[in-house]
N, C-alpha and C positions, 0 to 999 in steps of 0.2 A: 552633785555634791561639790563643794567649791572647795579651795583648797585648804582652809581651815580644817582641821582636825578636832583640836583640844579646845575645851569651854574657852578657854583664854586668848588664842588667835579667832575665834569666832568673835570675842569682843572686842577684842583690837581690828578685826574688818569693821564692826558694827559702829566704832567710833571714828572709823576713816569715813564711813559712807554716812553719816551723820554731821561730821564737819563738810562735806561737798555740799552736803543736801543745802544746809547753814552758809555756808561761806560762795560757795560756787558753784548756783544754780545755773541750767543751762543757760538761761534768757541771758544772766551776765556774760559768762561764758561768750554768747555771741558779739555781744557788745565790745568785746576785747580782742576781735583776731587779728587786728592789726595791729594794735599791740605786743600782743603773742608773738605773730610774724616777724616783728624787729627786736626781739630778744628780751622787750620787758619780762620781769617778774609780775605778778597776780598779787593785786592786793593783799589778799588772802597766805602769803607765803611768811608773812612772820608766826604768823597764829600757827599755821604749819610746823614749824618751825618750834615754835613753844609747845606743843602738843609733843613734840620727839619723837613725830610720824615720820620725816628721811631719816633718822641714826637707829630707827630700833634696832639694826643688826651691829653699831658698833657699841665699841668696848664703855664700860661707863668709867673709868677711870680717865677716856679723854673727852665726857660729854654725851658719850652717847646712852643709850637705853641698854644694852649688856643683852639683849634681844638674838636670837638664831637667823639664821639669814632665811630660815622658813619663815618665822616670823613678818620678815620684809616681805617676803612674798604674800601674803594673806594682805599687807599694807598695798601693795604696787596691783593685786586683782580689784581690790575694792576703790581705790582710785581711779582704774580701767573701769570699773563696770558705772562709776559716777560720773565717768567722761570727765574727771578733774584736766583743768590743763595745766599744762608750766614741765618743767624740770623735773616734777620728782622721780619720772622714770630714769632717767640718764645721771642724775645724780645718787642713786642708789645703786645703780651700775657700778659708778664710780667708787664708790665707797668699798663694795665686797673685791674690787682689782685691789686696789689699794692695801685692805685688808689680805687680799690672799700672797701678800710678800712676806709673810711670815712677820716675824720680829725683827725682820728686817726694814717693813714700814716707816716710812718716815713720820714722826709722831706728829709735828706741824701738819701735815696734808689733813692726819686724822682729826686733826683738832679742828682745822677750819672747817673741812666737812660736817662732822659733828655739830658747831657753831649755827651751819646754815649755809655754809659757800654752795655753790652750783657748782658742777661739773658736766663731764662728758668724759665718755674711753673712745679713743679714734680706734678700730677695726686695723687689722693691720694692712689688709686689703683695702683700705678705704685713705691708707695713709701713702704718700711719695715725699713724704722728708728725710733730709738728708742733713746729718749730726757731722760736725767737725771741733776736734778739739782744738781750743787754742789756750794752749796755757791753764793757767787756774779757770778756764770758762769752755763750754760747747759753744757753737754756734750752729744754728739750727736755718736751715733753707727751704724751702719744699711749699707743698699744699695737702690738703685733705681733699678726700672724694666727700660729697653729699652727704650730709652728716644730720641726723637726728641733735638738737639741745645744743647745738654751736654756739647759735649768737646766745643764748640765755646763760652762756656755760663762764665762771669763773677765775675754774682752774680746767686746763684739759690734760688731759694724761693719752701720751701718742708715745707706738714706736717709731722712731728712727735708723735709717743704715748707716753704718759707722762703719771704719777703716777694718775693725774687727769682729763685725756680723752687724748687730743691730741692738740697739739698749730703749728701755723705756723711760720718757720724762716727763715730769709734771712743768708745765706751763701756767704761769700766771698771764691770766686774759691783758692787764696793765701793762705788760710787757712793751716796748717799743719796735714798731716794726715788724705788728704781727695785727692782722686783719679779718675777720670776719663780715663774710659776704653776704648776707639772705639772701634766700631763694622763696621762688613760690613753692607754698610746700603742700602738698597733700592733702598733710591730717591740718586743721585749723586749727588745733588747740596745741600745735607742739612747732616751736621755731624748725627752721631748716637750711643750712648752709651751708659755704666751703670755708673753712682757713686759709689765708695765707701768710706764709713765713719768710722772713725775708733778713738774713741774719741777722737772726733773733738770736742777743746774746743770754744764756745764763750762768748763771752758776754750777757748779759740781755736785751741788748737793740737791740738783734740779735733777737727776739721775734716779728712778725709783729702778732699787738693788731688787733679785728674789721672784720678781715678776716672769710666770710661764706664760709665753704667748697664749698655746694652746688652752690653757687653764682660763682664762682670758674671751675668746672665741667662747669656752663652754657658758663661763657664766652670764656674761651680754644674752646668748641663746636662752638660756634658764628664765632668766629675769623678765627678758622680752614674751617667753612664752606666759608668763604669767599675766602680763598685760594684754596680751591677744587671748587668753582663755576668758578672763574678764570680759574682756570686750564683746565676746561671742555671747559670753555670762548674759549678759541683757539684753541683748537681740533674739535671745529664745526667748526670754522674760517676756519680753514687751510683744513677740510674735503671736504665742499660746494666750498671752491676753485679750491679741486681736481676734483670734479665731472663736475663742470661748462670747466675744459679745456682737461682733459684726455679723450681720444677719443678710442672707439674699435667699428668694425663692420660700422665706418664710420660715426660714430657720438657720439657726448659727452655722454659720461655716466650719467652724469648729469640728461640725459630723459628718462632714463630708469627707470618706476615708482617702481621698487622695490625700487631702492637707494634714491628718491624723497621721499618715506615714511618712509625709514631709518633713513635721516638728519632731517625729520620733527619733526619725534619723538623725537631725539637728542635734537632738538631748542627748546622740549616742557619740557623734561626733566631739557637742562640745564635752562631754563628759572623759572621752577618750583622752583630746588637749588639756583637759586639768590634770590627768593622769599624770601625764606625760611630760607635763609643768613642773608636776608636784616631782616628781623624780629624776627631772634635771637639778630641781634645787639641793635635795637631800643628796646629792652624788658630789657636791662642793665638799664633802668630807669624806671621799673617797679617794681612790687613784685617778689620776689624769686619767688613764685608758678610759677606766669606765664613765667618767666623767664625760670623756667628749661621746662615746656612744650614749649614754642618756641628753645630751645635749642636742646631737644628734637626732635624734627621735622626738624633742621638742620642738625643734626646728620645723622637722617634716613633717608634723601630726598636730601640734598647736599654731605657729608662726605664718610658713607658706600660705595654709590652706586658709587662712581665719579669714581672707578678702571674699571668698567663694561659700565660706560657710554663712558670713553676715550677708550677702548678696542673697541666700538662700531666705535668709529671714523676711529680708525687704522684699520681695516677693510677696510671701505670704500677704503682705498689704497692698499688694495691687498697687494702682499707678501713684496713691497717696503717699505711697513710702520712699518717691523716687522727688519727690518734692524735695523746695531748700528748706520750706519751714517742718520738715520731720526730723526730727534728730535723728535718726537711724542712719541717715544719709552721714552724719558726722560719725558716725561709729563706722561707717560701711570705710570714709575716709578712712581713720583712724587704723582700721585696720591692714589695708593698702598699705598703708604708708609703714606701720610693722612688720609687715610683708616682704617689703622688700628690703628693711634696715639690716636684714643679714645676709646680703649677698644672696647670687643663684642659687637656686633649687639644687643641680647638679653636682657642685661641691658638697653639697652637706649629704646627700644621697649617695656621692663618690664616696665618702670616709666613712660612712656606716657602712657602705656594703665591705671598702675591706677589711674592717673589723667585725663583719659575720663571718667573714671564712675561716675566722679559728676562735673567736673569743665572742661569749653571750653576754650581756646585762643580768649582773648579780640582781636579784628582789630579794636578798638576804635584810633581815628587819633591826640584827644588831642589839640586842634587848640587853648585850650586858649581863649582871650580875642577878639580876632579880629572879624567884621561882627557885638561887640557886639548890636547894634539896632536891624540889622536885626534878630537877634537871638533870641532878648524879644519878638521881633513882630511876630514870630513863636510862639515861648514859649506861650502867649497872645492867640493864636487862636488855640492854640492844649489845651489848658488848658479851655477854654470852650466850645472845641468839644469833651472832656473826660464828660463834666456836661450831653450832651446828648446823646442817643441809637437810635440805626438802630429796624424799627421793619418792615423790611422784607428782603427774602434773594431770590438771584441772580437764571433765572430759569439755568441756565447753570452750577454753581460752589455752592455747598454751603456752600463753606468755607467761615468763617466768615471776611477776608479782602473784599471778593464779598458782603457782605451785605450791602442794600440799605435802605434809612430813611433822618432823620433830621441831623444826626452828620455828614454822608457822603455829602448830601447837603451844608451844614457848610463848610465842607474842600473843596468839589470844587468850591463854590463862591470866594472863597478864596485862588483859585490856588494852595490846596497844595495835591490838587489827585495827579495831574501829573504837578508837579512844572518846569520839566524844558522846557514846552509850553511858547508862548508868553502872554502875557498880552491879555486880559482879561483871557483865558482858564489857561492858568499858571502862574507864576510870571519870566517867562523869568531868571531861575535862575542858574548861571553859577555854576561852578565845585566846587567851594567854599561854594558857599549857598545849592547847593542840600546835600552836604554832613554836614553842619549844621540842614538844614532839617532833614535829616537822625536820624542826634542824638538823637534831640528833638522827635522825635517820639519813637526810644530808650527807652527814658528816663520816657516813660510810658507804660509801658508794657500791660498796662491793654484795649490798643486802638491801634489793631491791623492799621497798614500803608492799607489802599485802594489799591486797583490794578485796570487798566482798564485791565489787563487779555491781551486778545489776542486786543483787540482795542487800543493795544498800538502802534499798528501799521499805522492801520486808522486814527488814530484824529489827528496826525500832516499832514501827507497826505491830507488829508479834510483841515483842516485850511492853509497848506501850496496852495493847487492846486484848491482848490474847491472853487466855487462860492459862494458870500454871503448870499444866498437861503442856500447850503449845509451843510455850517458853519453852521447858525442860526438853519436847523433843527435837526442836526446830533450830534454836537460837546456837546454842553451841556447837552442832556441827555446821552448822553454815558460816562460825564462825574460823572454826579449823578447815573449813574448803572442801569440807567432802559431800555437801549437801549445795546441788546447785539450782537456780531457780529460773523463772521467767516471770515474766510480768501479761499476764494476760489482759490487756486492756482494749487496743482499739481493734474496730471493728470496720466493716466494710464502707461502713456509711454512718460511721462515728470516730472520725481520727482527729483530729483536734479537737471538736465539739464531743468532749469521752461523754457527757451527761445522755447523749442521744442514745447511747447503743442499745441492742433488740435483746442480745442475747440472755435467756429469759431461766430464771432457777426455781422451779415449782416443789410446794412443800409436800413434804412425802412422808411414812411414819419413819421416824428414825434419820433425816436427812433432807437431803433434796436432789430434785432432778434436772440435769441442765443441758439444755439447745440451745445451739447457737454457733456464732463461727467469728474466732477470731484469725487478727492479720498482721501482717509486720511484727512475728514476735521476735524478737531476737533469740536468736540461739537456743527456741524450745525444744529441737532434737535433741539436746544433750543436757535439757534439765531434769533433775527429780520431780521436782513438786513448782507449782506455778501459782501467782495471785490471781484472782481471777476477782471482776469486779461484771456482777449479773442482777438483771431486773428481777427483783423477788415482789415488788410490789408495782403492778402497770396503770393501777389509778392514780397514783402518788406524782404532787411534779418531777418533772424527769429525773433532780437531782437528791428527789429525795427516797425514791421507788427505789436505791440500789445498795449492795449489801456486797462485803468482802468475805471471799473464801480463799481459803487454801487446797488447792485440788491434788490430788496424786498423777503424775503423769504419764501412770502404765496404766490406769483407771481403764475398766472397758468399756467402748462407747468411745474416748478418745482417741484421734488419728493426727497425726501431725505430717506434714508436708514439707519439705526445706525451699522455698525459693529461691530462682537463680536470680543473681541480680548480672547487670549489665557487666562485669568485670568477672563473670566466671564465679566469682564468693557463694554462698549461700547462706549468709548469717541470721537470715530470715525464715519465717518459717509461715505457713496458715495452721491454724487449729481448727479442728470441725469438731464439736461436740453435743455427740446424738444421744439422749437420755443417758448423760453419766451422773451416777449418783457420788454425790460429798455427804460422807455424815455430818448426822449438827455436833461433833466435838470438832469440825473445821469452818465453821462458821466463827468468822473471828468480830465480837463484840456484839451488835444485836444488827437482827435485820433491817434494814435503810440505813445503818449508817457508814455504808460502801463509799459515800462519796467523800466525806468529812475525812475518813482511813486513807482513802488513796491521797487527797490532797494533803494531808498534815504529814504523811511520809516524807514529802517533796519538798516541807520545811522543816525538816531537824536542823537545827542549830549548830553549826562546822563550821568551820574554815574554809576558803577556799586556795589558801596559799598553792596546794599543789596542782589545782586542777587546768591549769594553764602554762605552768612553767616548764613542762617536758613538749611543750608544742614546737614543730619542725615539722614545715612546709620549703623548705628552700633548699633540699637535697640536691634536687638536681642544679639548682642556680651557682649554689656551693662548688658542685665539680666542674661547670661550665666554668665557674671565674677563674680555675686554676691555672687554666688554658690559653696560653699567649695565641693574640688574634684581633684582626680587626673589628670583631663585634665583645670584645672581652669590656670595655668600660661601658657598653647599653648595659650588658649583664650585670657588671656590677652596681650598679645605679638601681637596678631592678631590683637585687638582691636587699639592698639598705635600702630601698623604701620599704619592702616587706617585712625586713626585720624591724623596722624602725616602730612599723605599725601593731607587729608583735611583741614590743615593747612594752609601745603604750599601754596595749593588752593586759600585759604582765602586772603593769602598774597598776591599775587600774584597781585588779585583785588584790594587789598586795597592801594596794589605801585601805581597801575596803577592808580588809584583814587587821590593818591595825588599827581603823577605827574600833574597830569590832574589841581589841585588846584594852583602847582605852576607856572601854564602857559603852560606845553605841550601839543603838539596834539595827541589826540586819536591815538592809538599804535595798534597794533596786539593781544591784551591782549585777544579779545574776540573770536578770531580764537585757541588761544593759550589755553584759558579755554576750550572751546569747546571739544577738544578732550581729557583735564585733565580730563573733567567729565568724559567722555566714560569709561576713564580710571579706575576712581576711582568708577565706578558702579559695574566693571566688578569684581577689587577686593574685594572691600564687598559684593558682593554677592556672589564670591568661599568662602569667610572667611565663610560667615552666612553656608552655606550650611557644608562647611569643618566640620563646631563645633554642628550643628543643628544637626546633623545623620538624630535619625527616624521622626524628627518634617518635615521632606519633604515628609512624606505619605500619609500625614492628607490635606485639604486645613483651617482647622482651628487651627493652632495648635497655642500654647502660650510658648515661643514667637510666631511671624506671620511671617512664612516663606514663604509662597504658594504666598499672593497678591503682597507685594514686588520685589519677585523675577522674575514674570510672568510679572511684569510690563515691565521690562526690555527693551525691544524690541522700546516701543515708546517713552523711553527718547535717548535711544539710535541711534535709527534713526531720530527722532523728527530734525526739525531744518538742517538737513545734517546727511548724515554721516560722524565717523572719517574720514575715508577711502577720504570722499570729502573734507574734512579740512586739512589734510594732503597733499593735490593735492597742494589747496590753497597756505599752508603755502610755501611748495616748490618753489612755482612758483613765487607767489607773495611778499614773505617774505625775503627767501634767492634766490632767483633771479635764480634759475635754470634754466634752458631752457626747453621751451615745444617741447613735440615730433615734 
């Protein structure tokens, strides 16, 4: 998904990537790198320019297009993904510094920008000028480090150190005694150079007031990662195209599941960097803090990594992609050269991590005023389910969103267990209202949100398929938490492939009778009643022979087993069931349509705001970094790439979530998390172990490295494996072909 949201920035990308297609096609493109390289402008940049493609985020009262600085980002990806060259990245940099002086801006800089001037913002890191006043004027000394947009650039806006810290100034390129150098650059489609300064005199009103440095660093990061997500944008594009027609051995490459779980990865990576884009921009209207932590996490999850992700693509095309005449090679530059425009890796990994050790990345969504009734009338029923307490807890879970009472009662009369059921059991509440829900529960921290757990599965299935016997007995205590369940599905030699399984429910008068054995169930020791999905028809194709029940879990003939897993737990269980009979008032819907019931549970229509944002893997990285020492900054570097990437995570959800609010349909987001988790389990748990040493000897050690890490296995398989999501995404996603 790209970083467009709303119909409207989908068509402002669409009109960007349609004037590239038009004005600067590649073959030109080539024709001009030396051009490029000595700081001309591109034919194409009045038309540019006329269109109000660099000012969509400024103000229209001095020219510009009155546009959100999201907006520009939707401009600056689709430019990226056209391989456009010239300025308009650096000059749109320039613009939101500028702009974020408040009303302090000096209105001329805005105007010329607005106008069409080029710019560039020097790094403060990238800048060694030195600011002296003299009289009505500064004078200005120094140089710039290696700089993106220099010679093409106008105006440049650089700090300087002065007698009294450091101040920010706008320079006019005209100036006397001020030089730009070319350099051989990188990317071919974007100048690259040094300034030099040489007291350069200006003016006073050469001073831009209001300007946070830090502020500054985040949005250069924001901006640039949206150019690097872009960029990565069509190197999966142009990759999955190659796979889906290039042919060896007699058939597309394309089905060959090594290269399937290459481009998956690719779509999951570059999917993560839009994220992560997308949520350094929208944090331009937050706090600095959080600001540079999304910035932060742009850096290290779209920016660094985008040289290694487009490297990944070109691959995909074998030796033909490493030619001059592939343009891939110019994005693989392009990306390089992004790469490295924001400094080391380790500063930006240093300032996220120590802004994990006390402070997370808000994904609050900010909606404002709208829904306000529906909002109070939450507000109203979470505020006198805070007046009452649960006084018992869950035999299955006992974590305290499982516990059962009066307040939990409260919330599910009240449809806000599981809100987005229909009426009576929920309040049928769309993508808008669950995430108002969401908040409001937020917003008291002291009354942890309900879960049905695993019966989040079952109660829309029952309400959706089930008789109104089933409903009335089933639905509402499962929703008040006294009725617990399991989910009877895989089997020994049907765990991903669920269509395969044996275990077989033969028709009996009054019922059925059922053999068979299942496995990994989670927590069936301590369910009531369980789903159960059993072959009632063994002539039928696999997926359509199979029919949903609901079984009793004291039923006789059934045994349950708890398995030990590797950490001591036993959250697993084996079921062995030897002729137990289910009557037909538990047969939910008609027989064979077991597979269609279990799959359509697995897409009710929800949110997934929550289901990411209580994630904490870095506990133990947390209390290593507290600890003065000579390994304390690997740690914290460790610690902020992991949050950084649990960021992106967060993000990711939370686009999808308000896409979801502005009218889209449920996306791939949840295929695409799925194996982000795997991901992100796998590295915090090398990190913990990497920085723990001998705390992995002990199984009690403090921090707690032994239960966490042993866990592993059945978050990691839980649900599918990568390896299955990846198949998925391939096939179903980017359209690959199956073997």
């Amino acid at each position: 998904m790209p970083l467009a949201i709303t119909e409207e920035q989908q068509q402002l990308a669409d009109a960007v990537g349609s004037f590239a297609a038009r004005q600067a096609p590649v073959a030109q493109t080539r024709a001009l790198f030396d051009a490029t390289a000595a700081g001309d402008l591109p034919p194409w940049w009045g038309g540019f320019v006329d269109n109000g493609f660099h000012a969509v985020h400024l103000p229209e009262d001095i020219g510009g297009q009155g546009g959100t600085l999201m907006d520009m980002a939707c401009v600056i990806e689709a430019a990226a993904t056209a391989l456009l060259p010239g300025p308009w990245l650096t000059t749109a940099i320039a613009g939101a510094v500028a702009l974020s002086g408040g009303s302090a801006a000096p209105e001329s800089l805005l105007k010329d920008l607005a106008a069409g001037t080029t710019a560039v913002v020097v790094l403060p890191d990238h800048s060694d000028v030195r600011a002296t006043a003299a009289g009505d004027s500064w004078r200005l000394s120094g140089s710039t480090g290696i700089t993106l947009g220099i010679c093409s650039a106008q105006r440049i806006l650089l700090p300087a150190t002065t007698d009294d810290g450091h101040r920010w100034f706008v320079v006019d390129t005209e100036s006397t005694n001020l030089r730009a150098e070319p350099r051989n650059g990188t990317d071919l489609c974007t100048d690259v150079g040094v300034l030099a300064l040489t007291d350069v005199t200006l003016p006073l009103t050469s001073v831009l007031p209001g300007i946070d440095t830090e502020r500054v660093r985040a949005l250069a990061a924001a901006l640039t990662a949206c150019a690097a997500a872009g960029t990565v944008r069509w190197c999966l594009t142009a990759a999955t195209d190659h796979l889906r027609t290039r042919e060896q051995f007699g058939k597309p490459i394309g089905t060959f599941q090594a290269l399937q779980h290459k481009s998956a990865t690719l779509l999951v990576n570059t999917e993560l960097a839009e994220a992560a884009a997308w949520d350094a921009v929208r944090a331009a209207d937050e706090s600095v803090e959080q600001h540079r932590i999304a910035a932060s996490a742009a850096a290290l999850v779209a920016v660094i990594p985008a040289p290694d992700l487009v490297l990944d693509a070109l691959l995909m095309f074998g030796a033909i992609g490493y030619t001059w005449e592939h343009d891939i090679q110019l994005y693989w530059r392009r990306a390089t050269s992004l790469g490295g425009s924001l400094g080391p890796a380790p500063r930006w990994s240093r300032e996220a991590g120590e802004f994990a050790r006390t402070v997370q990345r808000s994904q609050a969504l900010n909606l404002g005023d709208v829904e306000s009734e529906f909002r109070s009338e939450i507000a109203d029923i979470l505020d006198r389910a805070v007046s009452l307490s649960n006084d018992g807890s869950s035999r299955q879970d006992d974590r305290p969103e499982f516990d059962i009472g009066p307040r939990r009662d409260l919330l599910a009369e009240s449809g806000l267990v599981a809100p987005q059921l229909p009426a009576p059991w929920g309040m049928g509440a769309n993508a808008l209202q669950q995430v108002i829900i969401a908040e409001e529960y937020e917003k008291r921290p002291a009354m942890l949100r309900p879960t049905l757990g695993i019966a989040e599965w079952m109660a829309p299935t029952i309400i959706d398929a089930g008789t109104d016997e089933q409903r009335d007995r089933f639905v509402w205590p499962t929703l008040r938490g006294v009725l617990q369940w399991c989910q009877l599905y895989s089997e020994p030699g049907a765990g991903s492939d669920l269509a395969s399984l044996t275990t077989r429910a033969a028709k009996v008068d009054g019922g059925w009778v059922v053999n068979g054995r299942k496995i990994w169930t989670s927590m069936a020791d301590g369910a009531d009643f369980g789903a159960l999905l059993a072959r009632t028809d063994p002539d039928a194709p696999k997926h359509r022979g199979l029919s949903y029940f609901l079984v009793d879990m004291e039923t006789e003939g059934l045994d349950v087993t708890p398995i030990r897993q590797a950490n001591g737990a036993a959250k697993f269980c084996e079921v062995v069931l030897t002729d137990v009979f289910v009557p037909d008032a538990m047969l939910v819907g008609q027989p064979g349509d077991g597979w269609g019931l279990a799959v359509g549970a697995m897409a009710v229509e929800r949110t997934a705001i929550g289901n990411y944002v209580s994630i904490d893997r870095t506990e133990a990285l947390r209390h290593l970094a507290a600890i003065d020492g000579p390994d304390r900054d690997a740690v914290v570097r460790s610690l902020g790439e992991i949050q950084s990437y649990t960021s992106a995570l967060k993000a990711l959800v939370t686009r999808e979530t308000l896409r979801l609010v502005e009218g889209g349909k449920p996306g791939a987001a949840s295929s695409i998390a799925k194996v982000a988790m795997s991901t992100l389990l796998r590295r915090a748990s090398t990190a913990m172990l990497a920085h723990t040493g001998r705390s992995a000897l002990v199984e009690d050690s403090d921090p707690e490295v032994f239960v966490p890490y042993f866990h592993q296995p059945s978050e990691l398989i839980g649900g599918g494996t990568a390896e299955i999501q990846l198949t998925v995404i391939a096939q179903m996603i980017l359209g690959l072909p199956r073997t």
